[in-house]
C-alpha positions in Angstrom: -252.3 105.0 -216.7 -250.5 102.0 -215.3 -252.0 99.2 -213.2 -250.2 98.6 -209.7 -249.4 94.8 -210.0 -249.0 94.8 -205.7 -253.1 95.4 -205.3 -254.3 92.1 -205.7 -251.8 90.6 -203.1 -252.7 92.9 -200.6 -256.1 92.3 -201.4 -256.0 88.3 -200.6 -253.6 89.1 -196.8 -256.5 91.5 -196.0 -259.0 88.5 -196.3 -257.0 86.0 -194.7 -256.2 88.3 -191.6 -259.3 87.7 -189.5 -259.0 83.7 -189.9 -255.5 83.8 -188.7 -257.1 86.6 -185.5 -259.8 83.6 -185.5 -257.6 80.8 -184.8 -255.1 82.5 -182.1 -257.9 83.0 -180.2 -259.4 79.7 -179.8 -255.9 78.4 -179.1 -255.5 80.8 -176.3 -259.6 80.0 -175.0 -258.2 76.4 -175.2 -255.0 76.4 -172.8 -256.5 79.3 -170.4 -259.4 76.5 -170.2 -257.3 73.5 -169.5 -254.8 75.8 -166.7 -258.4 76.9 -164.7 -259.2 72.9 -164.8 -255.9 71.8 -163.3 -256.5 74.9 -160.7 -259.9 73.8 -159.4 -259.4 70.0 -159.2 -260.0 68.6 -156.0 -257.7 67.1 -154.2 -259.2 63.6 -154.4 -258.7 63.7 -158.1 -255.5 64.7 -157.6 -254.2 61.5 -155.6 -255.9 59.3 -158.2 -253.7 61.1 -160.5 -250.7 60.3 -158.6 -251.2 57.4 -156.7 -249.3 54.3 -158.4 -251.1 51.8 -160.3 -252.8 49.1 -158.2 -250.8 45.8 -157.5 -251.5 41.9 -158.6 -250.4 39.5 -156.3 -247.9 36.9 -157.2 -249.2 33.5 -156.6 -247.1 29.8 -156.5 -248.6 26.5 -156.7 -248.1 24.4 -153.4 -247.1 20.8 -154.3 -246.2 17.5 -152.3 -243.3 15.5 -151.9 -240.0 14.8 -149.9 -237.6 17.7 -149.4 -234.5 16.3 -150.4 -230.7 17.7 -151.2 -229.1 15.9 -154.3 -225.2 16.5 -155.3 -224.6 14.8 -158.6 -221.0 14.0 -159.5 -219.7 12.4 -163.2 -218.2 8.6 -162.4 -216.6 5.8 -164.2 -216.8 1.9 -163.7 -213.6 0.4 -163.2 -212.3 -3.1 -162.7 -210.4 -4.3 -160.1 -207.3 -5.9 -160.5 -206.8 -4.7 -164.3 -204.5 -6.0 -166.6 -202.8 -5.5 -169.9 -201.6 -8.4 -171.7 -199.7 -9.3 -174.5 -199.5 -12.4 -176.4 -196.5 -14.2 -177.5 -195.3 -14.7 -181.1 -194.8 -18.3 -181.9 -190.8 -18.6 -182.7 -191.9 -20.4 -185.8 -194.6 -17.8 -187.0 -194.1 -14.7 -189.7 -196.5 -12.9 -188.4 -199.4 -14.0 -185.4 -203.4 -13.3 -186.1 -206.0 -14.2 -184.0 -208.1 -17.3 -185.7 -210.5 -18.4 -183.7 -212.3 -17.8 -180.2 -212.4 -13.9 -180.7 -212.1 -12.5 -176.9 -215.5 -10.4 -177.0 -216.1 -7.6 -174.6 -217.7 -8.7 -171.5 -216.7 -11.6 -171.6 -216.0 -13.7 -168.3 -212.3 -15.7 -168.9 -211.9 -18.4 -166.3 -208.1 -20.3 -165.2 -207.3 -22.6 -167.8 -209.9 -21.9 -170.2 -208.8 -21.1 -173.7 -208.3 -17.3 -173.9 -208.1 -17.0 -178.2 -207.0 -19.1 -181.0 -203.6 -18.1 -182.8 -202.0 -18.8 -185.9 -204.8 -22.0 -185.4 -203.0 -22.8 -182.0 -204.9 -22.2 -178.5 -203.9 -19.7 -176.3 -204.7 -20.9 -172.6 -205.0 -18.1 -169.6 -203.3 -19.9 -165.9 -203.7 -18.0 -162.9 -200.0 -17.0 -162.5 -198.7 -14.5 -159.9 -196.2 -14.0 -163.0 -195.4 -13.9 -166.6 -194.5 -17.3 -168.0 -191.3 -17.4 -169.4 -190.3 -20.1 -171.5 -191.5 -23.6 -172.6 -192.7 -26.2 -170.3 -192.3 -30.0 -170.6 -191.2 -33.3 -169.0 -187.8 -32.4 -166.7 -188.5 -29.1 -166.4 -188.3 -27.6 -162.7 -189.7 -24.1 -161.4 -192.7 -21.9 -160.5 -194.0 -21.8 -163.5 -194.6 -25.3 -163.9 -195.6 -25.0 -160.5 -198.7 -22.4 -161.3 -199.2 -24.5 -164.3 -199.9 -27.5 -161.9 -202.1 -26.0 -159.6 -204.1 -24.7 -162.8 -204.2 -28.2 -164.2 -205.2 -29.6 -160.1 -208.0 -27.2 -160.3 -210.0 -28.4 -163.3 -209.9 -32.2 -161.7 -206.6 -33.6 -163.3 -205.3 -36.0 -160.4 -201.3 -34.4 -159.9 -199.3 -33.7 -157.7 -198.2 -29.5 -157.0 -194.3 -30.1 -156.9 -192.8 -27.7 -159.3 -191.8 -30.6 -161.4 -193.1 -31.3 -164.8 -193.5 -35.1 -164.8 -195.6 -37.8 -166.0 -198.4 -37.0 -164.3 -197.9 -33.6 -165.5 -197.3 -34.2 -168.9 -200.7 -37.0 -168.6 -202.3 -33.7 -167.3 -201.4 -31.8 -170.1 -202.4 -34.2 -173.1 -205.8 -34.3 -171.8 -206.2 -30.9 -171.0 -205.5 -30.2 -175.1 -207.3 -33.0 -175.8 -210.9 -31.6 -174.3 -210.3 -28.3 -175.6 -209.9 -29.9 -178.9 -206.3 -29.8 -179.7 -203.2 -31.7 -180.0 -201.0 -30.9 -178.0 -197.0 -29.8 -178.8 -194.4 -32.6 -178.8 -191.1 -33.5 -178.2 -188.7 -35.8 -178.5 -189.9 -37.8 -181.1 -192.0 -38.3 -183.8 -194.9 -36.0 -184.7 -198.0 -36.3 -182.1 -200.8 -37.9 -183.5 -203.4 -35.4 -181.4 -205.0 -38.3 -180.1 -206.4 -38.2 -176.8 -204.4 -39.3 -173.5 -207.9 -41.7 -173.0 -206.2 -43.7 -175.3 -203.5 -45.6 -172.9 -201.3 -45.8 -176.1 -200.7 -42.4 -176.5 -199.6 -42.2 -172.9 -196.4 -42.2 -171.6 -195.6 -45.2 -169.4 -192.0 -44.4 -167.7 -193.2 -43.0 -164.9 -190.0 -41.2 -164.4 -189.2 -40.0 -167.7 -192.5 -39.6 -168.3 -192.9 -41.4 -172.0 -191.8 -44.6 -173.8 -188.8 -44.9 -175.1 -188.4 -43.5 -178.7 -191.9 -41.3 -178.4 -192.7 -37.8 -178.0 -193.9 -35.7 -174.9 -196.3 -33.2 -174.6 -195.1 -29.7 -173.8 -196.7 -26.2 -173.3 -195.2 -24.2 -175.5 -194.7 -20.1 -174.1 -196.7 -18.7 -176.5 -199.8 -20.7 -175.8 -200.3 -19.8 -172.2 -200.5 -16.7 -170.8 -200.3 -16.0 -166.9 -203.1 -13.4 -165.4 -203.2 -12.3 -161.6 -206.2 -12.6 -160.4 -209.3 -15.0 -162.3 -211.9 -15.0 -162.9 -211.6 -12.0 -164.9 -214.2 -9.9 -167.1 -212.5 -8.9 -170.9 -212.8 -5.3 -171.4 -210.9 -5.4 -174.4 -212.0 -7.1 -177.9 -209.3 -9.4 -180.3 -211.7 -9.4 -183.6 -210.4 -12.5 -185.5 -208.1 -11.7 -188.1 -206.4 -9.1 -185.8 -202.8 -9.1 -185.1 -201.1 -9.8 -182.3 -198.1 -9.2 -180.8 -197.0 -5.6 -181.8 -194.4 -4.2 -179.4 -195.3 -1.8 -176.6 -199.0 -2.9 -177.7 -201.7 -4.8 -175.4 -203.6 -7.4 -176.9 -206.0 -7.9 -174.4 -207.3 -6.6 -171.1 -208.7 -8.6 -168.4 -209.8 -6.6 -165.2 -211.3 -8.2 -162.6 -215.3 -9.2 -162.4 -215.8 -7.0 -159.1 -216.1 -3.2 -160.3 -216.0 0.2 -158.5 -217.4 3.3 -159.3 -215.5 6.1 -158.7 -215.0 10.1 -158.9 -213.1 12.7 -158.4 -214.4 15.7 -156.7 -213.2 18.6 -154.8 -213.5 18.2 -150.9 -215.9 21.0 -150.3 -217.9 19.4 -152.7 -218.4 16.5 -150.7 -219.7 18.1 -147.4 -222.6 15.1 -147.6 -220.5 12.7 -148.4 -218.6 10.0 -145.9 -217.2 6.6 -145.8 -220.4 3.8 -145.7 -222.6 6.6 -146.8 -225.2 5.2 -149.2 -225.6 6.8 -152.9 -227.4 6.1 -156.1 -225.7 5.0 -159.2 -227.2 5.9 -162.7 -226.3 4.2 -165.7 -227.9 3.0 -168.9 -229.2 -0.3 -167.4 -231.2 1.5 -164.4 -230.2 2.6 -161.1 -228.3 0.8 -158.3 -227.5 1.8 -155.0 -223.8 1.8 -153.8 -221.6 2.3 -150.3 -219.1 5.1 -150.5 -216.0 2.5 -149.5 -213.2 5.1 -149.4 -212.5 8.9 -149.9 -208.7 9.4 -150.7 -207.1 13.2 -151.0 -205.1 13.4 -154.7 -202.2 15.2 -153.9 -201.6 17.9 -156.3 -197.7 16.0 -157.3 -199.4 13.3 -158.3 -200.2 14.0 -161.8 -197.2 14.8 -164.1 -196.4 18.1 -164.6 -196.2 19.5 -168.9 -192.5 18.2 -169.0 -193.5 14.4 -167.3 -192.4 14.9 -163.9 -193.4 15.0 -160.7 -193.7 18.8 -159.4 -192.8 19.0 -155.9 -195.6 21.3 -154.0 -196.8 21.9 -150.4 -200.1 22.9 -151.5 -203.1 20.7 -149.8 -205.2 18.5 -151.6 -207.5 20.4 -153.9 -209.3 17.3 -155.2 -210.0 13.6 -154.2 -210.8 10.5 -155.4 -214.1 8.6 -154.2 -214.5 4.7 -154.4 -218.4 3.1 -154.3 -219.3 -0.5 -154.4 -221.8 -1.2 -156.1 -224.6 -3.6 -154.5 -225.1 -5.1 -158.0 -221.9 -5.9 -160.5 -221.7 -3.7 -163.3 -221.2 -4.6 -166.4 -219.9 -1.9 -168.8 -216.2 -1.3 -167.7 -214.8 2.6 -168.0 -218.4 3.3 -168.7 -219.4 6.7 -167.4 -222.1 6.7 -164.8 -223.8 9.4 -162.5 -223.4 9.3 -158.8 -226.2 11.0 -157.0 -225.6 11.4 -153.3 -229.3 12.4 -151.1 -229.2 14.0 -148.4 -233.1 13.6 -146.7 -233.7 17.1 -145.1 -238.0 16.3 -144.4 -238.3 12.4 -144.9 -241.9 12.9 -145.4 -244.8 13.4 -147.7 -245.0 17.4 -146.9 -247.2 20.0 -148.7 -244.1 22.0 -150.5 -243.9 26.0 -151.0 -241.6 28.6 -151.9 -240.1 30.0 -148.8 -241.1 33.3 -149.3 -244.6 32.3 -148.8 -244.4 31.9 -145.4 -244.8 34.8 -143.3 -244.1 35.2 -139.7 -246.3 36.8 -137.2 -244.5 36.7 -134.0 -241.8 34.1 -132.8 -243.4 31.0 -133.3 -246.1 32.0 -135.2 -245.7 31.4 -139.1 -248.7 31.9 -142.1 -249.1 31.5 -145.8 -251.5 33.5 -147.5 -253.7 31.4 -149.6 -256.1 32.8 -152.4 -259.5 30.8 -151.8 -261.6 30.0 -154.9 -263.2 33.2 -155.2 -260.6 35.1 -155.2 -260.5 36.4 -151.8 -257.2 35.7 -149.7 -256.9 33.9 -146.1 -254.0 33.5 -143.8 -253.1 29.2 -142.7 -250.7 29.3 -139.4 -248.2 26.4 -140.8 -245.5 24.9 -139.3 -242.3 24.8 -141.1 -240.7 21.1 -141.0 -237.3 22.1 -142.9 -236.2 24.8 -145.9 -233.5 24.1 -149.0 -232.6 25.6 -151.9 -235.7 28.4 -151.9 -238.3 25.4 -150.8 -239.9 25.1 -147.5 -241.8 21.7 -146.6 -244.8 22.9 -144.4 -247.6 21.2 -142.0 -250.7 23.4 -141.8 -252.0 23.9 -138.4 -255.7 22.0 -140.6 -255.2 20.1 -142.9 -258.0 21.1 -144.9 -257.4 24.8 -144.7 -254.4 23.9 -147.4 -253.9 21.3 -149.9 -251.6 20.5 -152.8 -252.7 22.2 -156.1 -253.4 25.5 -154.1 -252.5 29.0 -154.8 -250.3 31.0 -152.5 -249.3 34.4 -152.4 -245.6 35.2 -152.7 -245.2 39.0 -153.8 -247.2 41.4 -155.8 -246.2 43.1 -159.0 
């Protein structure tokens, strides 16, 4: 007889059968349990369940200070008056370097004063409404021996100004070389010694011709003087020596006046708090110094060259302009940028300071802030509101000890 191979598996699903039964029933005991709790809950328990989570306050601090609307703009220092130069070649020279007297940045240049040293000859600055032109010595007639007198008049040499270069002139000259150290060009004759004109024999002594027979006279030659506007002037530019000099369509040196200006360029709505003989702040790296607002002058929009270098023509208004401050103290570092803060005062006094949504009004002229007291609990302070900017009200409790700075005060909850 054969034995059924099926037996023992149906053996093993009979014993497992009421463990399966077992385990269906709890489950069901389970969920019936859990649907008759949710039935018989009471209705308290059920608006705990819903309710939303309670809320924390939001708290700010309160500080103290000035409430006060700054507008910062980007400036530069300028000099008035500025001025490119170039120095003349020597006709005699291959090639012109500066050798002495380096013209250092900063630097304050005064009329007559000697400006560099080239090719080992002085270069003297003269207050000049023009260029000089040429070569200047005894005979010669003009306004540019004119400027050189009045130069000459000015640092105590006795002449007179008559636009002709004469013996006194030419006396005027030698000495002026002479305390700067330097002998000065001749003509004429022979070779100048370089001795001073407080030697009487080195002067001329024909008062017309202005020198002896058979000597020299002294002559300024056009490449050692150089004629600048306006003196005294402030160098903005540095001549290192061993530089060169005189490359066309070059500057050698620029001299800008020793009065500055700061000024900006801003668009008009920009400058709502700002007006001529306003008062603003000017930061640079020395410190702070206050200036007047001297002028505020629209840019028109065809005044800056257009991609190909001309001038577009446009009837469009102003969308920028430019703003001029004096400084009340001269500023050194020319084309140096600077920060112009402008202040508007809105509450010109020490104010206890909070965020304006702290303040809470209860009626029409009635206004609170909620402040938390040390123990946590939370008390309204009527306050009067001096003045509000930028999210920041200045207040002025209706105490003064129901509020102080360091205080918490409630602005939300979360």
């Amino acid at each position: 007889m054969t034995e059924d191979a099926s037996l023992p598996r149906g053996s093993a699903a009979r014993r497992i059968r009421p463990f399966v039964i077992l385990l269906l029933s709890a489950l069901v005991a389970l969920t019936a349990g859990w649907a008759l709790a949710t039935v018989f809950q009471s209705s308290a328990q059920r608006d705990a369940a819903t309710a939303p989570p309670a809320s924390t306050p939001i708290l700010a601090t309160v500080t103290t200070g000035k409430l006060v609307r700054e507008t910062a703009f980007s400036g530069s220092i300028v000099a008035e008056n500025q001025e490119s130069l170039s120095l003349a070649v020597p006709s005699d020279a291959l090639r012109s370097v500066v050798t002495a007297h380096p013209v250092n940045k900063g630097m304050t240049v005064t009329t007559g004063q000697v400006l560099t040293e080239v090719n080992g000859r002085p270069v003297f600055v003269v207050q000049s409404a023009f260029p000089f032109y040429r070569d200047v010595g005894v005979g010669d007639q003009g306004p540019d021996v004119a400027s050189l007198q009045e130069t000459l008049q000015s640092l105590g040499y006795s002449l007179d100004i008559d636009g002709s270069f004469g013996a006194q002139t030419e006396i005027a000259v030698r000495d002026w070389y002479a305390t700067n150290h330097y002998a000065p060009a001749t003509r004429g004759g022979e070779a100048d010694s370089g001795a001073s004109t407080s030697d009487p024999a080195a002067r001329p002594q024909d008062p017309k011709a202005g020198t002896d027979s058979g000597t020299s006279t002294a002559f300024v030659p056009y490449s050692e003087i150089l004629g600048v506007k306006v003196l005294p002037s402030a160098s903005l530019s540095a001549l290192a020596v061993g530089s060169a000099v005189g490359a066309e369509g070059e500057s050698d040196i620029v001299l800008g006046s020793t009065t500055t200006t700061v000024t900006f360029e801003a668009a008009p709505a920009d400058l709502t708090y700002i007006a001529e003989g306003g008062e603003v702040s000017i930061e640079a790296d020395g410190g702070v110094t206050k200036g007047v607002v001297s002028s505020i002058e629209p840019i028109a929009p065809g005044t800056q060259e257009d991609a190909e270098g001309g001038q577009p023509e446009t009837d469009e208004p102003p969308s920028t302009s430019l703003v001029t401050v004096i400084p009340s103290e001269p500023l050194q570092a020319s084309n140096a940028k600077v920060r112009v803060v402008s202040s508007q005062v809105i509450v010109d006094e020490e104010a206890l300071l909070v965020p304006t949504i702290a303040v809470v009004d209860r009626g029409d002229t009635n206004q609170v802030v909620i402040v938390r007291r040390p123990g946590g609990e939370f008390a309204e302070v009527e306050v009067t509101v001096l003045g509000a900017l930028d999210g920041k009200a200045a207040i002025r409790p209706s105490s003064p000890s129901s509020i102080r700075d360091g205080d918490r005060v409630r602005v939300g909850s979360s």
